[in-house]
Structures are given as C-alpha cells and as structure tokens.
C-alpha positions as CSV (number, residue, x, y, z in Angstrom):
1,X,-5.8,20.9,-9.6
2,X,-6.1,19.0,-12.6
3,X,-8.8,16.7,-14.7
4,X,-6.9,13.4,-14.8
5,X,-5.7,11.5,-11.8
6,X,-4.8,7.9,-10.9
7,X,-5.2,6.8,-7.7
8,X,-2.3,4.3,-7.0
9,X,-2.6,3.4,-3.6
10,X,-4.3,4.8,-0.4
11,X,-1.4,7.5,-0.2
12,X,-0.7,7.6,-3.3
13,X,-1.7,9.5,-7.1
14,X,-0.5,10.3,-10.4
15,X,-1.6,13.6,-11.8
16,X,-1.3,14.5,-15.4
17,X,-0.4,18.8,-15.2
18,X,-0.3,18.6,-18.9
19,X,-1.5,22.2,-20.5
20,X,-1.1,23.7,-16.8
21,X,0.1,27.3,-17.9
22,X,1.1,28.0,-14.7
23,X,4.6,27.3,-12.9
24,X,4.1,23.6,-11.7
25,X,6.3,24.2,-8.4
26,X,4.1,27.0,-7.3
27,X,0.9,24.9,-8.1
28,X,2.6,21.9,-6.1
29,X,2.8,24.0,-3.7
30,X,-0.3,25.5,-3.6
31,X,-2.1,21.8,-3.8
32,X,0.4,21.0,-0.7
33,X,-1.4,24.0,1.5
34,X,-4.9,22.9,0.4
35,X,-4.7,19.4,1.2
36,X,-2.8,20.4,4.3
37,X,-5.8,23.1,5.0
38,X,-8.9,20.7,4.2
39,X,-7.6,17.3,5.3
40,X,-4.8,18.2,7.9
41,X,-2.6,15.9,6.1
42,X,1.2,16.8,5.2
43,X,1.6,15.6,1.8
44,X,5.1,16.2,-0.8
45,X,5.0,15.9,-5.0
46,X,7.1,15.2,-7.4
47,X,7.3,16.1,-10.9
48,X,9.2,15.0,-13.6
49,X,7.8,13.6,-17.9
50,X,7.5,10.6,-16.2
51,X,5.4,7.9,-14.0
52,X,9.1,6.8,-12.8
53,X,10.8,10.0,-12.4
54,X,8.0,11.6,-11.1
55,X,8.5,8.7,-8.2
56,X,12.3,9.5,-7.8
57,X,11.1,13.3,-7.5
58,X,8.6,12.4,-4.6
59,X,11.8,10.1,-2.7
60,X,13.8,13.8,-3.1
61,X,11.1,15.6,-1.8
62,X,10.5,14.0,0.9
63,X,14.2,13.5,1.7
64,X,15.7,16.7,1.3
65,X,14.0,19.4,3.4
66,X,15.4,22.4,1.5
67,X,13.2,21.8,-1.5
68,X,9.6,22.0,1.4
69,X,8.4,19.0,-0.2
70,X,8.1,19.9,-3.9
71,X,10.8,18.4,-6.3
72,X,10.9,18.9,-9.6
73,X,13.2,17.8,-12.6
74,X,12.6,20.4,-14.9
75,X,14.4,22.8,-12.4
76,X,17.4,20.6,-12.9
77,X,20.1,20.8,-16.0
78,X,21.3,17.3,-17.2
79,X,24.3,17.4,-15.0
80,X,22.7,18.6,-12.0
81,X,19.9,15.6,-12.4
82,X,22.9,12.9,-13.0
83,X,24.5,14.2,-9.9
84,X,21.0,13.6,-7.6
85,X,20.6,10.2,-9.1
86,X,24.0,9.5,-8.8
87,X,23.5,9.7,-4.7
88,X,20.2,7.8,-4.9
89,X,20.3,4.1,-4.3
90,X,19.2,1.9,-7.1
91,X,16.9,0.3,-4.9
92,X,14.7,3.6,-4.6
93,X,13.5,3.4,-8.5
94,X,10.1,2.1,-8.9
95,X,9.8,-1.4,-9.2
96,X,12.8,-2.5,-8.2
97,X,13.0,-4.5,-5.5
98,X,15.4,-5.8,-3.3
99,X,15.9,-9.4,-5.7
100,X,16.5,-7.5,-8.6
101,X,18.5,-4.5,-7.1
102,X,21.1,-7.7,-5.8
103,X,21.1,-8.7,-9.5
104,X,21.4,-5.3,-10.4
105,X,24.3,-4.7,-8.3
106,X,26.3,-8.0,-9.7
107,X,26.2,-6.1,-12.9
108,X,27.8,-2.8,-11.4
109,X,24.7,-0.6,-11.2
110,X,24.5,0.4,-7.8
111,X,23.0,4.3,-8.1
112,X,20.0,5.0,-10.1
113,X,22.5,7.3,-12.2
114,X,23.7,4.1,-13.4
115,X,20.7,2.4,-13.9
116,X,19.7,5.4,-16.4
117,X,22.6,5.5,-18.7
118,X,22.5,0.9,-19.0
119,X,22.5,-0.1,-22.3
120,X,18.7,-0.7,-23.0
121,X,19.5,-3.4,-25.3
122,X,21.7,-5.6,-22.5
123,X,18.9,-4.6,-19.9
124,X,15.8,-6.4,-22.2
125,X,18.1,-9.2,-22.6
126,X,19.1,-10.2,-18.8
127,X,16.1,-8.9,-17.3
128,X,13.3,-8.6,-19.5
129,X,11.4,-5.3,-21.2
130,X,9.5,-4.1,-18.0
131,X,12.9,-2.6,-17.0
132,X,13.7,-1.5,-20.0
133,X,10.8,0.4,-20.0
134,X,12.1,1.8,-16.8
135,X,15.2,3.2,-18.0
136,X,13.4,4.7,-20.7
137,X,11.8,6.7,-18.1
138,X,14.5,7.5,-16.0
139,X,16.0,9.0,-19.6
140,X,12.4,11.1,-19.4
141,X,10.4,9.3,-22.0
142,X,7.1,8.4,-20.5
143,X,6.4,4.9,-21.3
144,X,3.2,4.7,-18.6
145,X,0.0,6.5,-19.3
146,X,-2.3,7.1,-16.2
147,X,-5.1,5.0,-16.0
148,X,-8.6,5.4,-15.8
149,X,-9.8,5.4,-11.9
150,X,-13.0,3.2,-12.8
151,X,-11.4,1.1,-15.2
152,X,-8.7,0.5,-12.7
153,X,-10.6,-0.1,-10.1
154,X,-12.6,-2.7,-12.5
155,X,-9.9,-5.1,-13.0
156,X,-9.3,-7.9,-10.1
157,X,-6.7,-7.3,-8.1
158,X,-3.7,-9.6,-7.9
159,X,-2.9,-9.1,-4.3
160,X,-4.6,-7.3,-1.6
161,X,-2.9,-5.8,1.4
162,X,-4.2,-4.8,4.9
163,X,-2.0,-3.0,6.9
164,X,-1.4,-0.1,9.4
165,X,0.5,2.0,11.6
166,X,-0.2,1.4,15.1
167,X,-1.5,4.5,17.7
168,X,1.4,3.2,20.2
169,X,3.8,0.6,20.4
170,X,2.7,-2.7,20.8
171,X,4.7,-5.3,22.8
172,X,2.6,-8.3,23.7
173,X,1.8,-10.9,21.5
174,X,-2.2,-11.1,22.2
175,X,-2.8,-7.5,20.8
176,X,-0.5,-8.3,17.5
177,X,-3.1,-11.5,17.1
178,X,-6.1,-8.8,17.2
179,X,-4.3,-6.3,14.8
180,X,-4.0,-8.8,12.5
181,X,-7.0,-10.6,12.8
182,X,-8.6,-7.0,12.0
183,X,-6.6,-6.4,9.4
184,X,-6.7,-10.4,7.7
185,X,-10.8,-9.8,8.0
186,X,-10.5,-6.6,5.6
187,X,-8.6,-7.8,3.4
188,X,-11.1,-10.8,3.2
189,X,-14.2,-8.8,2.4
190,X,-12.0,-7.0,-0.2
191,X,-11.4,-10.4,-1.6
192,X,-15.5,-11.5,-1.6
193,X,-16.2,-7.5,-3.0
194,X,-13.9,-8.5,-6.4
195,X,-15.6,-12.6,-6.3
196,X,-12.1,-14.6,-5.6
197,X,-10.1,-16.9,-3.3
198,X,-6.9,-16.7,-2.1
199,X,-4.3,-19.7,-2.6
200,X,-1.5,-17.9,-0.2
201,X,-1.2,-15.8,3.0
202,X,1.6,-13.3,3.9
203,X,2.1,-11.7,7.2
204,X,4.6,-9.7,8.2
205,X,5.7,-7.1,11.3
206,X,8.3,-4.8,12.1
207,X,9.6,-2.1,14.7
208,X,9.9,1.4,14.2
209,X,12.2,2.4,11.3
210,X,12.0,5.4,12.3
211,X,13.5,5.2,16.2
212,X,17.1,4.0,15.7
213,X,17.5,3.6,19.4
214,X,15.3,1.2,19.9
215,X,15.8,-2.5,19.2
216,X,14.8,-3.2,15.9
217,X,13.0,-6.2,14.1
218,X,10.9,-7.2,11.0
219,X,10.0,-10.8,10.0
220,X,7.3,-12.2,7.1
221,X,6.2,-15.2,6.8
222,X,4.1,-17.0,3.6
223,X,1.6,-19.5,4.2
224,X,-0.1,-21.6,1.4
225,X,-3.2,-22.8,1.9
226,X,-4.3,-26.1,0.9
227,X,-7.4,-24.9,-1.2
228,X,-8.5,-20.9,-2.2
229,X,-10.9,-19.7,0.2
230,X,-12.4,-16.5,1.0
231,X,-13.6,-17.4,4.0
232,X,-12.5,-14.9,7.3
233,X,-12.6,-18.1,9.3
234,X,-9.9,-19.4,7.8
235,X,-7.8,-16.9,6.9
236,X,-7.9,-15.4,10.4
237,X,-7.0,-18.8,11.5
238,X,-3.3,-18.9,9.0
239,X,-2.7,-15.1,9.8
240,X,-3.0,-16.1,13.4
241,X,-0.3,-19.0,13.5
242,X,1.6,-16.8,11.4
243,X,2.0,-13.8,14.0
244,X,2.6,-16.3,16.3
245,X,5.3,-17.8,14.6
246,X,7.5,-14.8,13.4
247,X,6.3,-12.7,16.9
248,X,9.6,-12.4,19.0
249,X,9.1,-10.7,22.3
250,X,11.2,-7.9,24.0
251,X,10.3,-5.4,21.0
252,X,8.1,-2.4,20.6
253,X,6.3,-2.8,17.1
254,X,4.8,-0.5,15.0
255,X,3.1,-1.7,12.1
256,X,1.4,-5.4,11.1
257,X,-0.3,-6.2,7.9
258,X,-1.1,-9.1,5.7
259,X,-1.4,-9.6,2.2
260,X,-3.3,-12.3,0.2
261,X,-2.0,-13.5,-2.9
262,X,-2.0,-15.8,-5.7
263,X,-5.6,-14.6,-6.3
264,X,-7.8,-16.3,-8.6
265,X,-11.9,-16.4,-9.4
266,X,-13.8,-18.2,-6.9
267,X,-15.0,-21.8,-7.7
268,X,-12.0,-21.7,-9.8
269,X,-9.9,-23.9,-7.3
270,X,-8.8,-28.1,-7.6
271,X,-11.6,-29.9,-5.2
272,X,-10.1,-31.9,-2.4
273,X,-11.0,-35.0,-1.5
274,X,-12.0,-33.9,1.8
275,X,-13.7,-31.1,1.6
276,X,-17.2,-31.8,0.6
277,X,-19.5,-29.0,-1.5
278,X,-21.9,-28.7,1.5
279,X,-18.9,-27.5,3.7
280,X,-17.7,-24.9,0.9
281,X,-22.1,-23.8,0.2
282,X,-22.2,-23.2,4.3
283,X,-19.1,-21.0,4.6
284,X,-20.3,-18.7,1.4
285,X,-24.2,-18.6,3.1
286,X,-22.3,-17.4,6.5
287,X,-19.7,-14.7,4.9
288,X,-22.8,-13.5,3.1
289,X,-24.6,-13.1,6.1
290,X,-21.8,-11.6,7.9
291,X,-21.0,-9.0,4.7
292,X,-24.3,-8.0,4.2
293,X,-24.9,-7.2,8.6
294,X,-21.5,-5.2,8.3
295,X,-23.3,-3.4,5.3
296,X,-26.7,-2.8,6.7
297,X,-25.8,-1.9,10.4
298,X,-21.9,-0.8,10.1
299,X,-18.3,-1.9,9.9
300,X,-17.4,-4.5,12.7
301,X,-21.2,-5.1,13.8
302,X,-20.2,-8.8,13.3
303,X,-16.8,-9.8,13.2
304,X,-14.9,-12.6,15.1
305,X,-14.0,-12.2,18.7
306,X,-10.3,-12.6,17.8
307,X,-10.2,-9.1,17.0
308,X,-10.7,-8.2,20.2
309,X,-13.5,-5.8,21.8
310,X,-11.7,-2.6,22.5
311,X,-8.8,-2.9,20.4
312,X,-6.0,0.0,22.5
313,X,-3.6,-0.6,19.5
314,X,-5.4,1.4,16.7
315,X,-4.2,3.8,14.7
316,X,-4.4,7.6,15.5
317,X,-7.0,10.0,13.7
318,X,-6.7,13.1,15.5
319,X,-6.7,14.7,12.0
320,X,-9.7,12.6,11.1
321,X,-13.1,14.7,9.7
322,X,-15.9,13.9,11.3
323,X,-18.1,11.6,9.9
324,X,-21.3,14.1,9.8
325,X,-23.0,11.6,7.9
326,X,-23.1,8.1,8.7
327,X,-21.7,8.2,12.4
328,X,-24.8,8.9,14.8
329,X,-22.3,10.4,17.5
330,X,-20.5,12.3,15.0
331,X,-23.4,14.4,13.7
332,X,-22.9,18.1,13.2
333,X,-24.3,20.8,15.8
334,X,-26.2,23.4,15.0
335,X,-27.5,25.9,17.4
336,X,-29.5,28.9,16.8
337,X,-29.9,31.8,19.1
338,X,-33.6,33.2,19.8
C-alpha cells in the first residue's frame, strides 16, 4: 500500500501515502479489507498531514461508527475539523498524558480544539518545545518524519513493556503471579537482546474497561531495584511481590503487564558492596544458557516454574495463522489423490 512505513508499536504504524494518486479513503479502505482478508484482524486508519493528527483521525475512527473505521481530515472544512476537536478531550492528543493534561487543564485547555489554537509562544515557555511541536501539528504542519524501521529498531530502547489481554477473566491471585512472571521473563530477554539492565520495575493490572457492569479496578506499582540487572531471576522475583501487593481480590481482570525502565548499558551500573563479580559472572553464564536453549529448541523450553505449566489464562488466537514453518504440529497437509 505504500513504500515507507514505521512500525510504532505491535498494533501500531505510520504510513507515508505521499504521491498516492488515488483517493486515500478508498485506499484506507481497501488496506482495511486486505488486512481483514489475510490476517483476520479488524484494523481502522487515520489520515491527516500529520504524525499527530493522523493519531486524532485513528481515535475518530475508531470512535464514531458511521465513518466504518476510516477518518480522514482532508474531508473536513476548518470549521467542521474545530468542531470534532472541540468534542475530543485534550487527553486524547498524542503524548499527552494524564500529568500534563491536569496542567493543561489549569490553564483552561480542556478540548484538543483548544490545545490547537494556544499561543505557541506561551506553550514553549510553560511546558517546553515538544508540545509546541504538537500544536504545530494539530495546526497540520508535520513536525515528525517517519523513521527508518531498521534504524529504529537499532537504537536501545528506553523502556520495554510486556503485556496482554487475557483469553478469560482472571480472578485468583496464583494465575496473575504466572501471567506476569511470563510476561516479566519477555520483557527480560528483550532487555539481554539490546545488552542492558534495568534500574526500575513497573507492574500494573486492571479490570475490563470495556464491561461497565462489572466491578472495576486498576492499580501499578514501581519498584526500584537496588542494582540494574537483567537477570529473569530477579526480576520475576520484584514483579512477583508487586502483583501481590496491588492484587485485590473479588475482581475479574483482564489484562497484566510490566514494564522495565530506567534502562541503561549493562556493566554500566554503581558496584555494591555486597554483591561480588563472581555472583554478577554466574547469573550472565546462566541467562546465556537459558537464551540460547529457548533459541535452539523453542520459546519456553526453559523458563522458571513460576510461570506455571499449562497457563488457562492466555490470550486467544483463534485468528492466529498457522505456524507452517517452525511449529512441528502445525505443519501444512497435503494430500494427493491416485
């Protein structure tokens, strides 16, 4: 559908439709079915001259049924566009969070309508010039380029999150511990793939959004660790006491993640007095071990017990392709008729 993308997340890409002759609402379309055909995935895309507005396009999309999950700005006259962002919640532009959207909101600018038309010199002054690039691309002038995949993908990351949805709701705390003991030791081999440690720990939980009439609940919690590590061992150990300690019971949960933060190059850390090299050498010679069995023989062939055997929490993949090639129970059949 086009030559230059930018994957922004595992749901998530920026396409560049520049020199696309064709209507770009009938080509969202058309990329909608495809994906919809090949993957069995439902999918909605925004459009807009911008990273940011193509965002707030997405939100509308997504929210308001009539437009079948394609939005796009250009199908919009100036007063018609202030009137949508008028009804759209500051909190909804990219990269505002809920901090800043309370500061925000102190200065009077509670719709993204009013974020738009702020004064762009009172904006870098208060809150710095990564917003004011914003509203320059709520106003349509693209500030963001798309980056390169590969050179993306290059750079270390400064946080890595594991997370996902649940296949049904989850009540007890002993299946939360192996969801996120599964997810903690993901996000650790992520972490060993790029070389670094991690110096904090976040884990968080939270009901169904989605079913208002059910109790609802979310709680996080941040751990810092008294010296990086990569080590599974030890991470699965703070993500564990962390579930435990936000985990309320009486609640049907949906989705549990971690993330690991304050990232920095490993061997790059203060030493502690007691915590001798040898200690450090023996947990890099075991999580090399461990990486390269999971590589050699597939995911989970070694992994702690605290991630339990057969896990009745996963996530569902009905829609899920087979894995022709590297699942041995998964391979295609052919037949032929003599």
């Amino acid at each position: 559908f086009t030559p230059h993308q930018e994957i922004y997340s595992i749901d998530e890409c920026f396409l560049d439709l520049t020199g696309i002759p064709n209507d770009l609402v009938a080509h969202a379309h058309r990329m909608r079915k495809r994906i919809k055909q090949y993957l069995g995935l439902p999918t909605c895309v925004g459009i807009g001259h911008s990273k940011t507005l193509a965002k707030l396009a997405n939100h509308i999309a997504k929210k308001r049924l009539h437009y079948q999950g394609v939005f796009s700005w250009s199908h919009c006259n100036r007063l018609e566009a202030d009137a949508l962002m008028a009804d759209i919640d500051i909190g909804e532009v990219w990269g505002v969070g809920r901090r800043l959207k309370i500061q925000l909101e102190q200065f009077g600018m509670r719709s993204v309508c009013d974020l738009k038309y702020a004064q762009t010199s009172l904006i870098r002054k208060r809150f710095g010039v990564v917003l004011e690039r914003t509203v320059h691309e709520l106003n349509g002038v693209s500030c963001l380029t798309l980056e390169d995949t590969e050179e993306h993908q290059a750079v270390r990351k400064h946080q890595i999150i594991s997370s996902k949805s649940f296949g049904k709701p989850v009540h007890q705390l002993d299946e939360l511990r192996q969801a996120i003991v599964s997810y903690v030791t993901r996000a650790a081999e992520k972490l060993r793939q790029q070389d670094s440690w991690c110096s904090h720990l976040l884990v968080y939980l939270r009901t169904n959004p989605f079913a208002p009439h059910h109790p609802q609940y979310a709680k996080s919690i941040t751990i810092p660790l008294l010296m990086g590590t990569d080590d599974t061992r030890v991470l699965a150990k703070h993500a564990s006491a962390g579930i435990e300690h936000i985990y309320r019971p009486g609640f049907a949960y949906k989705k549990a993640g971690v993330m690991l933060f304050d990232l920095h190059p490993a061997g790059h850390d203060q030493g502690d007095l007691f915590c001798h090299a040898p200690q450090r050498e023996r947990s890099s010679q075991l999580m090399q071990v461990m990486d390269r069995l999971n590589h050699e023989y597939g995911s989970n062939t070694l992994r702690l017990a605290a991630a339990g055997l057969r896990p009745q929490w996963t996530m569902r993949s009905s829609q899920r392709s087979p894995n022709y090639t590297t699942a041995w129970n998964e391979l295609a059949l052919a037949c032929a008729n003599r």
